[in-house]
C-alpha positions as CSV (number, residue, x, y, z in Angstrom):
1,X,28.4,-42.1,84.3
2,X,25.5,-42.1,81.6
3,X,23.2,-39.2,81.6
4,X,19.5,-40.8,82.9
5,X,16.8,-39.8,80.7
6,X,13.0,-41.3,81.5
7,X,10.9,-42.4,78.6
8,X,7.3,-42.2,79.2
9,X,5.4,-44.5,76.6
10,X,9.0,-45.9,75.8
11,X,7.1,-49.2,74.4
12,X,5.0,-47.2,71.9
13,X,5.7,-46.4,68.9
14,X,7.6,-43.2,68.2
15,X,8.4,-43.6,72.2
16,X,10.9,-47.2,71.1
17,X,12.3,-45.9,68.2
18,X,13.3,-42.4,70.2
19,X,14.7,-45.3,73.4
20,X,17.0,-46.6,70.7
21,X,18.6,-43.0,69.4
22,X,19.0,-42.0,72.8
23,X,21.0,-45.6,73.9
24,X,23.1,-44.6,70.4
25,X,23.6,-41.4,71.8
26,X,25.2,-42.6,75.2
27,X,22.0,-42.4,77.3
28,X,20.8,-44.5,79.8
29,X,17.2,-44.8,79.3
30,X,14.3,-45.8,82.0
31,X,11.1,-46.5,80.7
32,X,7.7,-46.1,82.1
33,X,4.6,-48.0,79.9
34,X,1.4,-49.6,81.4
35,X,1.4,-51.5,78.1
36,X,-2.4,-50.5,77.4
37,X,-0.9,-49.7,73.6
38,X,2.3,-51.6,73.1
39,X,4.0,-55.2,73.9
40,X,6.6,-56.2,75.9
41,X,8.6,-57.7,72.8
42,X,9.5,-53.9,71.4
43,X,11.4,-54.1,74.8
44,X,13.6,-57.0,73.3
45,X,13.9,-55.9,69.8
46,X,14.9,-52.8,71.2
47,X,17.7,-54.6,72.9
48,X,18.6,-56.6,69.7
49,X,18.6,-53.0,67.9
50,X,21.1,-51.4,70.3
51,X,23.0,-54.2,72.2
52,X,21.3,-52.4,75.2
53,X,18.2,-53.8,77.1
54,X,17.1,-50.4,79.4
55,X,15.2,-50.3,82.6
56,X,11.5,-50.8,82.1
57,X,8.5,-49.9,85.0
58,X,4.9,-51.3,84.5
59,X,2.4,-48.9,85.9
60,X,0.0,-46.1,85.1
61,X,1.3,-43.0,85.0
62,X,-2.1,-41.8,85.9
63,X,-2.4,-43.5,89.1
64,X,-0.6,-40.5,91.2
65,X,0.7,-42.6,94.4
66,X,2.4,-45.0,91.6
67,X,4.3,-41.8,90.4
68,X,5.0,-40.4,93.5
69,X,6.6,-43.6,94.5
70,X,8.5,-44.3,91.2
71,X,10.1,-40.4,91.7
72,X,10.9,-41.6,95.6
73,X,13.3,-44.6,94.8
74,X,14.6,-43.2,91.6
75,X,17.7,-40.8,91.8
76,X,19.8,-39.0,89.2
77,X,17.1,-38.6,86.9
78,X,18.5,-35.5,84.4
79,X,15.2,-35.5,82.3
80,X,12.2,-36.7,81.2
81,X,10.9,-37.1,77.3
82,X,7.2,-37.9,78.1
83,X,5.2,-39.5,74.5
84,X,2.6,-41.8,77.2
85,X,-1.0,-40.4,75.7
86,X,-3.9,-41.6,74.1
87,X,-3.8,-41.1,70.8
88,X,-6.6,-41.8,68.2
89,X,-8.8,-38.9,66.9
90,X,-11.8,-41.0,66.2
91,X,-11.9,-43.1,69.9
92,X,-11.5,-39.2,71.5
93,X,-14.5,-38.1,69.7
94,X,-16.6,-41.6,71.0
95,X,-15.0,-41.5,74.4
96,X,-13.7,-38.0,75.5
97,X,-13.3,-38.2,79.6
98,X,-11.1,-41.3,78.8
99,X,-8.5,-38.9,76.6
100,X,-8.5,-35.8,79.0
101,X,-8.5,-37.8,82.0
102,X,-5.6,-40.2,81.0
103,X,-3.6,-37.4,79.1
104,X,-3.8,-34.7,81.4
105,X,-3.5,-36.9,84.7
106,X,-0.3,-38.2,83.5
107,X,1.1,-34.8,82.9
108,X,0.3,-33.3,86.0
109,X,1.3,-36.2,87.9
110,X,4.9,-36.3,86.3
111,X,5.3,-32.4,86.4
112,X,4.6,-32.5,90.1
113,X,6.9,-34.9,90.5
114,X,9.8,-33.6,88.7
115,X,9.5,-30.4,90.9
116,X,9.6,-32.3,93.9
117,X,12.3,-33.8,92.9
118,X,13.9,-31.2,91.1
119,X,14.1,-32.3,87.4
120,X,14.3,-29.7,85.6
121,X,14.3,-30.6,81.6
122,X,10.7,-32.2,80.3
123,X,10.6,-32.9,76.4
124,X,6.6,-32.8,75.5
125,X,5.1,-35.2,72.7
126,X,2.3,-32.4,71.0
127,X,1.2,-32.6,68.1
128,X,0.0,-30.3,64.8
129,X,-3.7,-31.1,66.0
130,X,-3.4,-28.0,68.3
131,X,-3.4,-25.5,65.2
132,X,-7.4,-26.6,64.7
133,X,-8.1,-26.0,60.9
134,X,-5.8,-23.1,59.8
135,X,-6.0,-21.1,57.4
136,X,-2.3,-20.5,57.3
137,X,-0.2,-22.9,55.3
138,X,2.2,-24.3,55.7
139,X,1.9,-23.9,59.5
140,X,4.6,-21.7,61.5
141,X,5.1,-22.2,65.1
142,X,3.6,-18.5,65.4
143,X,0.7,-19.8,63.6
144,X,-2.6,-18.9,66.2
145,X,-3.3,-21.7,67.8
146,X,-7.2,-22.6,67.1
147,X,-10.4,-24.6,68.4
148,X,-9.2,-28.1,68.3
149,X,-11.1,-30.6,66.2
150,X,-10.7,-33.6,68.9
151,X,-10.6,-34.0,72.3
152,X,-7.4,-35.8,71.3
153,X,-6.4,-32.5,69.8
154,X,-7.7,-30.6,72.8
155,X,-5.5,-32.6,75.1
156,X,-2.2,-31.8,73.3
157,X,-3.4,-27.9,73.4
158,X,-4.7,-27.5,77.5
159,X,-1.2,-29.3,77.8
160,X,1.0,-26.9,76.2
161,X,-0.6,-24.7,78.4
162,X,-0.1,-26.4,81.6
163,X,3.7,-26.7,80.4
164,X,3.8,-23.4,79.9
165,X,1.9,-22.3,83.3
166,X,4.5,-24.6,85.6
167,X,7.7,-23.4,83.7
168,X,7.0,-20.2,84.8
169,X,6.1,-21.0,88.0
170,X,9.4,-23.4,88.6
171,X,13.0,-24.0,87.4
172,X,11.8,-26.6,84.9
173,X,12.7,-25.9,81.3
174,X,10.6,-27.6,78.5
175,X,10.4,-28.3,74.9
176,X,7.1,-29.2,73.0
177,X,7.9,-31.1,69.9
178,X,4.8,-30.3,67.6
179,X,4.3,-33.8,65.2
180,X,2.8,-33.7,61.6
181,X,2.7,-37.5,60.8
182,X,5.0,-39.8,61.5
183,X,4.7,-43.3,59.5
184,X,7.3,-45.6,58.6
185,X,10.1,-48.3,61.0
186,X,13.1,-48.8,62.0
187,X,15.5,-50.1,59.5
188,X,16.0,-52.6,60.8
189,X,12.4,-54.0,60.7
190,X,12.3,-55.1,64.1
191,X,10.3,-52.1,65.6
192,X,7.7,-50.1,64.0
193,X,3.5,-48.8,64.4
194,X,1.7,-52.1,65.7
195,X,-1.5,-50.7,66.6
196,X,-4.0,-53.2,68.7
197,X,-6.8,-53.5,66.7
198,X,-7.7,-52.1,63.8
199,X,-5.5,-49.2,63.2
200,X,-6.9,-45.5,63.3
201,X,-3.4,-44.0,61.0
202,X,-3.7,-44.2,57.2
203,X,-0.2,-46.2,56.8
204,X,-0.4,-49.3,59.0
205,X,-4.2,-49.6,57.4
206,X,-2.4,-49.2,54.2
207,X,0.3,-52.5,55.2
208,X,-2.2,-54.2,56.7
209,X,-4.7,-54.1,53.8
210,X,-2.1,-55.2,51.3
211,X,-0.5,-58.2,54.1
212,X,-4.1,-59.3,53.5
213,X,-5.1,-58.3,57.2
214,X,-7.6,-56.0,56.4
215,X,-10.0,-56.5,53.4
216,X,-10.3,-53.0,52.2
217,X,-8.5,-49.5,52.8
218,X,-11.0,-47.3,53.5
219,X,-10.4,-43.3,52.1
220,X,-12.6,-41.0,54.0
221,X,-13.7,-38.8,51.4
222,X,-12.2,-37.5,48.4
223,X,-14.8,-33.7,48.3
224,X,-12.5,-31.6,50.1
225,X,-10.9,-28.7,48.7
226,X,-7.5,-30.2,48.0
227,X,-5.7,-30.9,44.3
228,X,-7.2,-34.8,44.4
229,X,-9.8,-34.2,47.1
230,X,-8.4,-36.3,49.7
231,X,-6.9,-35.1,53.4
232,X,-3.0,-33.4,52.9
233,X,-0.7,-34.2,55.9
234,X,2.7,-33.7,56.2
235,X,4.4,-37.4,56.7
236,X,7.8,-37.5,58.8
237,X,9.4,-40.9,59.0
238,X,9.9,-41.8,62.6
239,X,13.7,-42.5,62.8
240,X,14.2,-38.4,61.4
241,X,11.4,-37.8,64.0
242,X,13.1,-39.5,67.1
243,X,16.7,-38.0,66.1
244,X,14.7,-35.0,66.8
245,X,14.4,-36.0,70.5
246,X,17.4,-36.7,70.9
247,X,18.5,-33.1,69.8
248,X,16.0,-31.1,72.3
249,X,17.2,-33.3,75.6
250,X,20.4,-32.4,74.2
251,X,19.5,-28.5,74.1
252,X,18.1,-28.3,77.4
253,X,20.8,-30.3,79.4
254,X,23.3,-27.9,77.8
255,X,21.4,-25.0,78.5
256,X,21.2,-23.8,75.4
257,X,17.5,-23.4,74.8
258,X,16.1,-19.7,74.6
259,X,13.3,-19.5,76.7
260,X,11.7,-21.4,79.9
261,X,9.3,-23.2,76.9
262,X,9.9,-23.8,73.2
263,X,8.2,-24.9,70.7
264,X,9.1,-26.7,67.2
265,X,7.3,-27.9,64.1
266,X,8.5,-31.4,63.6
267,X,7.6,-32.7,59.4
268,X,9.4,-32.3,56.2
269,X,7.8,-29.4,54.7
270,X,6.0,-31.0,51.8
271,X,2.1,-32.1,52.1
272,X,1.0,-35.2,50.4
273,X,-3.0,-36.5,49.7
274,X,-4.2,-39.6,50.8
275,X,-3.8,-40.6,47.2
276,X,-1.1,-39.7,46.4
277,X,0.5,-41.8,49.9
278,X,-1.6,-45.0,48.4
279,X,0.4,-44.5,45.1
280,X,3.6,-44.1,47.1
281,X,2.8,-47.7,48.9
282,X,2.0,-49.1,45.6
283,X,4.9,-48.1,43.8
284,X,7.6,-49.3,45.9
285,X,5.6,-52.5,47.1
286,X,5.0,-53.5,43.6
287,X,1.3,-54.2,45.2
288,X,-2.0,-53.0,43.9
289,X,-3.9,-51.5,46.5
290,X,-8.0,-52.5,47.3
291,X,-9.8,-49.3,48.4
292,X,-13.3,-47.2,48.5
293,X,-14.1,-43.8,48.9
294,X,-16.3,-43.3,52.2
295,X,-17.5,-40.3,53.9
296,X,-15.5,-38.1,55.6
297,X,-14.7,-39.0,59.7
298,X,-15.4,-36.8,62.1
299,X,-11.9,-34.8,63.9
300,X,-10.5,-34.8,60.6
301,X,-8.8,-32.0,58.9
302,X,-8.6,-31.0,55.7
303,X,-4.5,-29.7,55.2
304,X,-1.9,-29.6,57.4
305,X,1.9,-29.0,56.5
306,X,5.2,-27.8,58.4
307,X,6.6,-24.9,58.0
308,X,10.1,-26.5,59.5
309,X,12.7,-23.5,59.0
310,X,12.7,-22.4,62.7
311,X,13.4,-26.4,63.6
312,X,15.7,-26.9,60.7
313,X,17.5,-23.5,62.0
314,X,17.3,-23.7,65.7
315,X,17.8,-27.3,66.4
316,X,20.3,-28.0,63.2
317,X,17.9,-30.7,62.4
318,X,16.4,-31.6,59.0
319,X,14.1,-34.6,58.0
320,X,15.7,-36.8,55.9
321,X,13.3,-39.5,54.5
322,X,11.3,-39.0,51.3
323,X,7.9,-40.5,51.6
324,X,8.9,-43.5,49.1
325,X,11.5,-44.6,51.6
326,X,9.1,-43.8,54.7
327,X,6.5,-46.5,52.7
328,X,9.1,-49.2,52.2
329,X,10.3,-48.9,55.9
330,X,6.6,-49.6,56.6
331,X,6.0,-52.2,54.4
332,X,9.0,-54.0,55.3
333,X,8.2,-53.8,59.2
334,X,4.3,-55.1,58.3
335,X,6.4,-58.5,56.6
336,X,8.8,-59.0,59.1
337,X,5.4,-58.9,61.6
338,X,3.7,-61.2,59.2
339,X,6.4,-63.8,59.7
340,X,7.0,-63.3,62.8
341,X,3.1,-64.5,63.3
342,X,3.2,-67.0,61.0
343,X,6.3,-68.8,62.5
């Protein structure tokens, strides 16, 4: 019998990609998405991906009684890999009940839940936010963890430590996987970032802009104390990124993780400007690029780069993906979408 892992925010976008490596792995994958971020037709091309179409459940993870009765007519649930969060920086800044009330209702719903039920192996979607602005780079899992610059930030940190309060309290065992920035698709083309809207990550702005969907990329500001003066982030492609998934379910069904919580640095180690991930696109696409310099945003940070060594070590895992390839996996996704839509 297949090992049942739940997905939360399997219809999103690093939550599809990580549905297909776990179907590839042998896993039999239930998903729970309210769809407030993602469509129903990543459920298909997942299907046309893996030859496998998995379980899906519409509701709001949220909305506690919907949990509670999910947990009572599911059985032989192993583990649960929960990416469903708010995500944008700049909307958690506008509108910060919405993030800590969506992100940290889910959590607590799902942890309760899983002890009830007892579920004992929860893989946690975090995120480099929680490090704040550090002064220590590139950033080590050690590395104090600081103010957050976002509520969005801020969510990721107060749940790390609610994580780490009920571990300690129960027999659940977690891993937090700690994101730099994923960008990039399957590929395959048929699943990749389709933000509703207008996008709030540099890369789908960047496909967008040069689909002709967006008129203008904007750069927000190029004064801060970097080589080009643009924001450094550490870009992981998304397929290395959802292999990584994969791994910690792995290490926690065998028992082979070290601690009640762990924590791991998910990038590639290298930090590249805003510039210099424009010139990436524009190399491989063979496509000039329209942009302007604007102000900086508010929530943004200035550097931020993995230290991955303890990752790379402890989990045997190692990004792959150079940022040229991570561009092209983009820019092909942002066609196939483009002729999808025109068809």
């Amino acid at each position: 019998m297949k090992k049942k892992i739940i997905v939360t925010g399997g219809a999103g976008y690093i939550g599809s990609h990580t549905v297909v490596e776990l179907q590839q792995a042998g896993y039999d994958v239930i998903i729970i998405d309210n769809f407030s971020n993602s469509s129903n037709e990543v459920i298909n091309a997942i299907q046309k991906i893996s030859g496998i179409t998995p379980s899906v459940y519409e509701f709001d993870l949220a909305d506690e009684q919907k949990v509670i009765d999910f947990f009572n007519a599911t059985d032989n649930i192993l583990g649960v890999i929960h990416f469903a969060a708010f995500k944008a920086v700049g909307e958690s800044v506008e509108n910060p009940l919405k993030y800590y009330q969506n992100n940290l209702f889910s959590l607590i719903n799902l942890l309760k839940c899983m002890h009830a039920k007892g579920i004992n192996n929860f893989v946690f979607s975090s995120s480099c936010t929680v490090y704040g602005q550090t002064e220590e780079l590139p950033v080590k899992e050690t590395t104090e963890v600081l103010k957050a610059f976002s509520p969005y930030g801020n969510t990721k940190k107060i749940s790390e430590e609610i994580i780490i309060d009920t571990v300690n309290a129960s027999n659940i065992n977690s891993i937090a996987l700690r994101y730099f920035n994923p960008i990039g698709a399957h590929p395959s083309a048929l699943i990749g970032e389709l933000p509703i809207g207008v996008p709030n990550n540099l890369v789908p702005f960047i496909t967008q802009t040069a689909i002709g969907k967006r008129d203008c990329l904007s750069v927000f500001g190029d004064d801060y104390n970097t080589p080009d003066g643009t924001c450094i982030r550490d870009y992981i492609h998304v397929v290395d990124l959802a292999k990584a998934h994969v791994i910690a379910i792995d290490r926690l069904l065998k028992n082979k993780n070290k601690n009640k919580f762990e924590i791991f640095n998910l990038g590639t180690g290298k930090g590249y400007s805003v510039l210099d991930a424009i010139h990436s696109f524009e190399k491989v696409s063979g496509i000039k690029l329209k942009y302007k310099i604007t102000k900086r945003r508010e929530g943004d940070i200035e550097s931020m780069f993995a230290d991955t060594n303890f990752a790379n070590k402890e989990l045997g895992w190692v990004a792959e993906s150079g940022l040229d390839e991570m561009m092209i996996s983009a820019w092909n996704w942002e066609k196939n979408i483009h002729a999808h839509n025109q068809s």
